[in-house]
C-alpha positions in Angstrom: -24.0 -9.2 21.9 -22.3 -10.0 18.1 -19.1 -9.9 17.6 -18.9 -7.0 15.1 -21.4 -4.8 18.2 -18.4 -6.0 20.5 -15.6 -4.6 18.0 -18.2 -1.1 17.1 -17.6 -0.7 21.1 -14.5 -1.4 21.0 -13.3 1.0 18.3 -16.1 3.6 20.3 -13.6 3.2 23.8 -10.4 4.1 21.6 -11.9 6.6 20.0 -12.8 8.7 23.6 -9.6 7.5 25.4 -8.0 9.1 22.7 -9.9 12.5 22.9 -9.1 12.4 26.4 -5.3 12.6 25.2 -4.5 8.8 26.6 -1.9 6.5 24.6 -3.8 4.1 21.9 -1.1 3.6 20.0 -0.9 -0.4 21.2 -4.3 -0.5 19.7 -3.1 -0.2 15.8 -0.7 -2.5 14.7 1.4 -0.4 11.9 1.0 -2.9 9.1 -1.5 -0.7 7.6 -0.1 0.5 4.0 -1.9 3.6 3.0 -2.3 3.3 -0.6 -3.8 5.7 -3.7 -5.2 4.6 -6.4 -3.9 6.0 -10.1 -5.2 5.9 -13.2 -2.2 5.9 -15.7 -3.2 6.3 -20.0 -0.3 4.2 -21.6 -0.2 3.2 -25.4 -1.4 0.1 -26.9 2.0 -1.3 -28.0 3.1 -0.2 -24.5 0.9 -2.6 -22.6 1.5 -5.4 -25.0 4.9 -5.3 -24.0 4.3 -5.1 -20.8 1.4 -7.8 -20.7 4.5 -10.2 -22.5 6.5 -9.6 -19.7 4.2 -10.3 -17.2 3.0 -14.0 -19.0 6.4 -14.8 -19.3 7.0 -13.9 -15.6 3.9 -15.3 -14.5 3.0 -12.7 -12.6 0.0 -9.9 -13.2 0.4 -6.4 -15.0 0.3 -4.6 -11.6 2.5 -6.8 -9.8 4.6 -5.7 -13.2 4.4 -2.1 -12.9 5.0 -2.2 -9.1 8.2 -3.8 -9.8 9.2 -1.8 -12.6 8.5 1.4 -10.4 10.7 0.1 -7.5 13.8 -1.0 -9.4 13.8 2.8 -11.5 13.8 4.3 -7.9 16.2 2.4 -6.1 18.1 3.3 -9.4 17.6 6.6 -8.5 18.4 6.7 -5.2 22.4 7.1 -5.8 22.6 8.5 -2.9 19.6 10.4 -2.4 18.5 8.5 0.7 15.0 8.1 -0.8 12.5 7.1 1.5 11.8 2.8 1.8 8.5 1.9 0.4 6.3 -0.5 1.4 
């Protein structure tokens, strides 16, 4: 057998050992992120400033804007107890 049939089994034994109501949980490892993807309209000037950030911080516009996002809501957060992200 391949080792992807090996991992389909695998994945096929968790799967019914969990309908039967047994504990999988040492089966997943809890690194996993779940993550949405946005689409966000911003304005041309907007993203030019943005984009000169970014070169002079060598890093990319997303890494930019996930930045940006967390520092305005730990900014928030006086207090609030907001919720860590990952």
């Amino acid at each position: 057998m391949n080792k992807k049939r090996n991992k389909e089994l695998d994945i096929e034994e968790i799967a019914e050992r969990a309908q039967r109501g047994e504990d999988v949980s040492k089966h997943f490892t809890g690194r996993h992120v779940a993550r949405q993807k946005i689409d966000v309209d911003l304005p041309l000037g907007f993203l030019r400033l943005i984009d000169e950030e970014c070169k002079r911080m060598g890093i990319t516009r997303q890494a930019w804007i996930k930045m940006a996002c967390d520092q305005m809501l730990r900014q928030a957060d006086t207090g609030r107890g907001l919720a860590k992200v990952s």
